[in-house]
C-alpha positions as CSV (number, residue, x, y, z in Angstrom):
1,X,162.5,166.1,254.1
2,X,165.8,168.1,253.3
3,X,166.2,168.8,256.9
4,X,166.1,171.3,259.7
5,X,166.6,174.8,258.0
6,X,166.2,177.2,261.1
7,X,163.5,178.4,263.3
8,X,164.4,182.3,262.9
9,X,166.1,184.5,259.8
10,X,169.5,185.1,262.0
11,X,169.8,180.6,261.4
12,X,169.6,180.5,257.3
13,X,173.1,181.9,255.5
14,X,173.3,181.7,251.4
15,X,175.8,180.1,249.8
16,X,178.9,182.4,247.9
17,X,177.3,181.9,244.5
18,X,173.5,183.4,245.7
19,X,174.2,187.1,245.4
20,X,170.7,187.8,245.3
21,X,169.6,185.6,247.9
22,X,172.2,186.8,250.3
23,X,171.0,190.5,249.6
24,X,167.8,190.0,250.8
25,X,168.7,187.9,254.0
26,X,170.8,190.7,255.1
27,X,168.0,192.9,254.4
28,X,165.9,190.3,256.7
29,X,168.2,189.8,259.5
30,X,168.3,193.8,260.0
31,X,164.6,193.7,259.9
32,X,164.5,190.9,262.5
33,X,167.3,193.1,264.6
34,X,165.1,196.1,264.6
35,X,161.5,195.1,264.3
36,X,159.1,197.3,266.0
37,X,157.3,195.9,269.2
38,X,158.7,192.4,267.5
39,X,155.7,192.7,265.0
40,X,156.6,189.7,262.6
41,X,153.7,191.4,259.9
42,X,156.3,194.3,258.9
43,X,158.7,191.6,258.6
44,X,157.0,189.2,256.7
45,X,155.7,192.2,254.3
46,X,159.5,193.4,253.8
47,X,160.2,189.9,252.8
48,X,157.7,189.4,250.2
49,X,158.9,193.0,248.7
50,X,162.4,191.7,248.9
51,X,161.4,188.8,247.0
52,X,159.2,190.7,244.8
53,X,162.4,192.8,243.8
54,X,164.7,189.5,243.3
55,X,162.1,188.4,240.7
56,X,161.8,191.2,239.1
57,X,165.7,191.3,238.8
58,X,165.8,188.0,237.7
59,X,162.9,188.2,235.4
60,X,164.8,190.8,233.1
61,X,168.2,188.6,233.2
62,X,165.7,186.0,231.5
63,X,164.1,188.4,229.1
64,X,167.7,189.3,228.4
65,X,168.9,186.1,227.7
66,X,166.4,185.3,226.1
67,X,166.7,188.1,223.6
68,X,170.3,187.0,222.4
C-alpha cells in the first residue's frame, strides 16, 4: 500500500517536475468546482480525454526520441 492518496481531485497536487500531470489536475479540479447537478460521469469522461491527450503528447515525445 503507498498510502492514503485523497478521497476527491481538490486532495492530489503534482510534483514541480509533472507538467503534464499538473495540466490535467487543474483541468479536473475546475471540472469538480463546476460540475453540473455534481454529475461525477462528465467528470470522469473529461478525465479520460485529459489523459487520452497526455498520452498522445507523450507518445510523440517517444516517437521523437526514438527517431534520433
Amino acid at each position: 500500500m503507498t498510502g492514503y492518496i485523497g478521497s476527491s481531485v481538490r486532495e492530489i497536487e503534482a510534483t514541480p517536475d509533472a507538467v503534464l500531470t499538473a495540466g490535467l489536475l487543474d483541468r479536473l479540479k475546475d471540472l469538480d468546482a463546476t460540475r453540473i447537478n455534481k454529475d461525477d460521469q462528465i467528470v470522469l469522461r473529461k478525465a479520460v480525454l485529459g489523459l487520452l491527450a497526455i498520452v498522445a503528447e507523450l507518445e510523440a515525445r517517444i516517437v521523437e526520441l526514438e527517431a534520433r
